[in-house]
N, C-alpha and C positions, 0 to 999 in steps of 0.2 A: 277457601271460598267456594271451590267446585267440587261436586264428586267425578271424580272420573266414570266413566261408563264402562262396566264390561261385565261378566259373564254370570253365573253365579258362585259366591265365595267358595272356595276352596277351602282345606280343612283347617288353614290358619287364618283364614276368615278375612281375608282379602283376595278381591275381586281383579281376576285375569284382566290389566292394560289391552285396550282394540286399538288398533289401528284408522288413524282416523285422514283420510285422504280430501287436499284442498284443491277444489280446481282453480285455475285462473293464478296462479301461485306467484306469477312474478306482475301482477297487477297492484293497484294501488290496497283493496279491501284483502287481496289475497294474501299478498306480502305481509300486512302487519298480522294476519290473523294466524299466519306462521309461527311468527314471531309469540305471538302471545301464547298461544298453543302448546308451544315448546317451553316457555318460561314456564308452565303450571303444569310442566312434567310428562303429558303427551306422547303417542307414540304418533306421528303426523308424517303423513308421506305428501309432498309437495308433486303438483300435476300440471304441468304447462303446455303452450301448445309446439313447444318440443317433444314433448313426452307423446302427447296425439292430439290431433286434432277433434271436434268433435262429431264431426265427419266421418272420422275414422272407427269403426263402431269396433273392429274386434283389435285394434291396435289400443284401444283407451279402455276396451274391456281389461286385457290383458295388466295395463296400465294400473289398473287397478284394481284386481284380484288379492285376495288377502287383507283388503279394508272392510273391515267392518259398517262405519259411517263413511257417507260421501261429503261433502261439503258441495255444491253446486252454484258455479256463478251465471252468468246467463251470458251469452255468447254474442262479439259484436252485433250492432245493430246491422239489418241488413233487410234485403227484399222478401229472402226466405229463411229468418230466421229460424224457425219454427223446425226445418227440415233437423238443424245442427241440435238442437233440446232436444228433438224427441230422438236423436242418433246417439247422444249421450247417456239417454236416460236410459232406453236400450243395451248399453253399454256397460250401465250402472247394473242391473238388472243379470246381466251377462255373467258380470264379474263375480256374482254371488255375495256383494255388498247388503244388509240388512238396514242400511238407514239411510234419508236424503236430506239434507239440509238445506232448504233453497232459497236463495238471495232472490225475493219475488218484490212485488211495488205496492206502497198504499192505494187500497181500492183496485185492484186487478180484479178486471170483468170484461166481458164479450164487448162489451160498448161502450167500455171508461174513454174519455176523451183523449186523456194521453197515448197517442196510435200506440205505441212499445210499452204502452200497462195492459194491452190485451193479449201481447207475446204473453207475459208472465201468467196469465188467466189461463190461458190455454195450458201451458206447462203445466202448471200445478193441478190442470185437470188430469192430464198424462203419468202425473207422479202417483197419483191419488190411484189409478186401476192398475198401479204396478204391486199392487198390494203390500209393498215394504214401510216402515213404519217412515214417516215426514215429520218434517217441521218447517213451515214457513216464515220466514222473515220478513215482512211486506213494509221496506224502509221508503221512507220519503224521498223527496230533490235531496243532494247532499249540500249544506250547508258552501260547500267550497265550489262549486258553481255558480252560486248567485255573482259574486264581485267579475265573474268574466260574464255576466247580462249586460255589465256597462262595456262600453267601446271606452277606446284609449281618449275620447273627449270626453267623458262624460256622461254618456247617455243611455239608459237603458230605455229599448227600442220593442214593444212588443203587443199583442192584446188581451192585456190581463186584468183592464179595468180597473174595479175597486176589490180585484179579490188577495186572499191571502194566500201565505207557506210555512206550512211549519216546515221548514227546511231542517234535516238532521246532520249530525257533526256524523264521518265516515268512523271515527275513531268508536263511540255511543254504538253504531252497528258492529264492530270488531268488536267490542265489550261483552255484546247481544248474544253475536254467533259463536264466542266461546264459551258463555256461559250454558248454551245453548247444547253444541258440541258434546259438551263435559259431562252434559247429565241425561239420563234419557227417560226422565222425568216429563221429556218437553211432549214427548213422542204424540202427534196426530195434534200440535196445538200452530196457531196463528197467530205472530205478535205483530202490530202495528207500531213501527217504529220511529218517533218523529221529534220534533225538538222542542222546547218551549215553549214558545208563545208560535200563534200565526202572525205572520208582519205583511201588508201592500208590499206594493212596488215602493211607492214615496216613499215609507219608513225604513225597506231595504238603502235606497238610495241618499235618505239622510244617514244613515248609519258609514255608509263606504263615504259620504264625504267628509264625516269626524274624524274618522280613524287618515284618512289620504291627504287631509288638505284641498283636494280637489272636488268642487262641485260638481254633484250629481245629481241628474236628475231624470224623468222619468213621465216618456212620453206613449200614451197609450196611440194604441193602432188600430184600424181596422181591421180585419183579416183579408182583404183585397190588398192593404198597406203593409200588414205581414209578409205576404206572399214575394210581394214585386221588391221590399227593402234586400229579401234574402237570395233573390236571384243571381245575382251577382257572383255568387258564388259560384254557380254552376253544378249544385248537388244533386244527387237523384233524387226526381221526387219523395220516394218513401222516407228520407233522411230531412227533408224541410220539411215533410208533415209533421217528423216528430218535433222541430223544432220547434213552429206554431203550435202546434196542440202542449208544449208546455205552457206557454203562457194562457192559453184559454182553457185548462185543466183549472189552472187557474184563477184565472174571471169566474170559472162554474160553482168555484167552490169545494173541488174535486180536493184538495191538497190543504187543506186548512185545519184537519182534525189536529187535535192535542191529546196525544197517546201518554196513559201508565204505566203500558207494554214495557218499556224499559226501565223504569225506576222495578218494575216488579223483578225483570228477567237479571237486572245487571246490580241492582240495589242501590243506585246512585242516580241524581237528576241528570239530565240530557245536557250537553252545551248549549249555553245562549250562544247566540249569533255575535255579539260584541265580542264575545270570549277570543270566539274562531278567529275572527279579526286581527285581535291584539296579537295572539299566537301565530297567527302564519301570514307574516308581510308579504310573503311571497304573490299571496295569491289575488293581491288588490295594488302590484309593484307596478301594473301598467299603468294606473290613474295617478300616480305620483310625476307630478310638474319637474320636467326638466330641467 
């Protein structure tokens, strides 16, 4: 299904195996993209923040010297994010790696609403003057977050209005990024990666109450009512911006596109949201009635 990517053919007319380095390796997107990587034959060096932080600029150079492609995740959310991407990339850069592959977000721009879709803006502008060949990934909300917008009663609490998500299955992006990986065919392109249909909040919320048994439902907020519902928690500011600005990403309309990006990259339709459902109990086992 893939080509591998590497050099040009040698006199038996196959092409020298690169080395193809993941960061984020024992995460949810990293792990399986190991996994798959290595099933389709791969030479994949796994990069965790054992191996260096991305802080660490000559320690994660080091790290990964001898890779030809990078894989790039993007680094906890934080106040200064920014500092850790652009030490990585650096890094990247350092290594003598020739390609970047980066886990970026639908609509990454200076002013997108979702505060941590303009981290990824910024990045990919950083990737972009390293003059090494890229490819962006710019995936939606991941389908398996929605079912944790409802609390253990029922509710999802947010202000998002009447707008939509094409929310994408994590698996559809692992599909993306090794099809992606494997060929360097992709080199300088930008897929927008998203799921099916756009669906509200209500139809999110009739969906989790089919599959749970328990009613859910879904109450829009102001953003004054945003604010004060999530204080409680006591997070730092820049952490409950991002979490208001997803539901008003939202409302704006910001997250609602319906991408071919992936039926083109991976040759297969996207998870519907029911699907996700059926498949992982897990992830909607809090709304289930005692």
């Amino acid at each position: 299904m893939y080509a591998l990517i590497g050099n040009e053919p040698g006199g038996d007319g196959v092409p020298d195996a690169m080395t193809i380095a993941v960061t984020g390796s024992t995460g949810s997107i990293g792990g399986q993209l190991l996994g798959s990587l290595s099933r389709a034959g791969a030479d994949v060096r796994p990069i965790s923040r054992a191996d260096a932080s991305y802080l660490e600029t000559s320690r994660m150079a080091d790290a990964l010297r001898g890779s030809h492609t990078v894989f790039l995740v993007s680094a906890r959310e934080s106040a200064d994010r920014m500092a850790d991407h652009y030490s990585a990339i650096d890094a990247i850069v350092a290594s003598g790696a020739k390609r970047i592959v980066y886990l970026s977000f639908l609509g990454a721009s200076p002013d997108c609403t979702f505060t941590f879709g303009r981290d990824h803006f910024h990045t990919e502008q950083r990737i972009r003057e390293t003059g090494l060949d890229f490819t962006f990934l710019r995936d939606n909300f991941y389908q398996k977050i929605v079912p944790h917008f409802a609390s253990a009663e029922g509710v999802i609490r947010g202000p998002a209005g009447s707008g939509r998500l094409s929310a994408v299955a994590d698996r559809d992006v692992v599909d993306a990024a090794t099809a992606v990986l494997l060929d360097s065919s992709h080199s300088g392109a930008t897929y927008d990666l998203t799921g099916p249909a756009a669906l509200t909040m209500p139809e999110f919320a009739r969906a989790l109450t089919r599959v749970s048994g328990r009613q859910v439902e879904f109450v829009d907020e102001t953003l004054d009512q945003a604010y004060a519902s999530r204080a409680s928690y006591g997070a730092p500011a820049f952490e409950v911006d991002g979490w208001v600005s997803t539901y008003t990403a939202i409302a704006n309309g910001e997250v609602d596109d319906i991408s071919n990006d992936l039926l083109a990259v991976t040759g297969h339709e996207p998870q519907a949201f029911d699907e996700f459902l059926a498949e992982t109990p897990d992830s909607w086992a809090h709304l289930v009635a005692s």
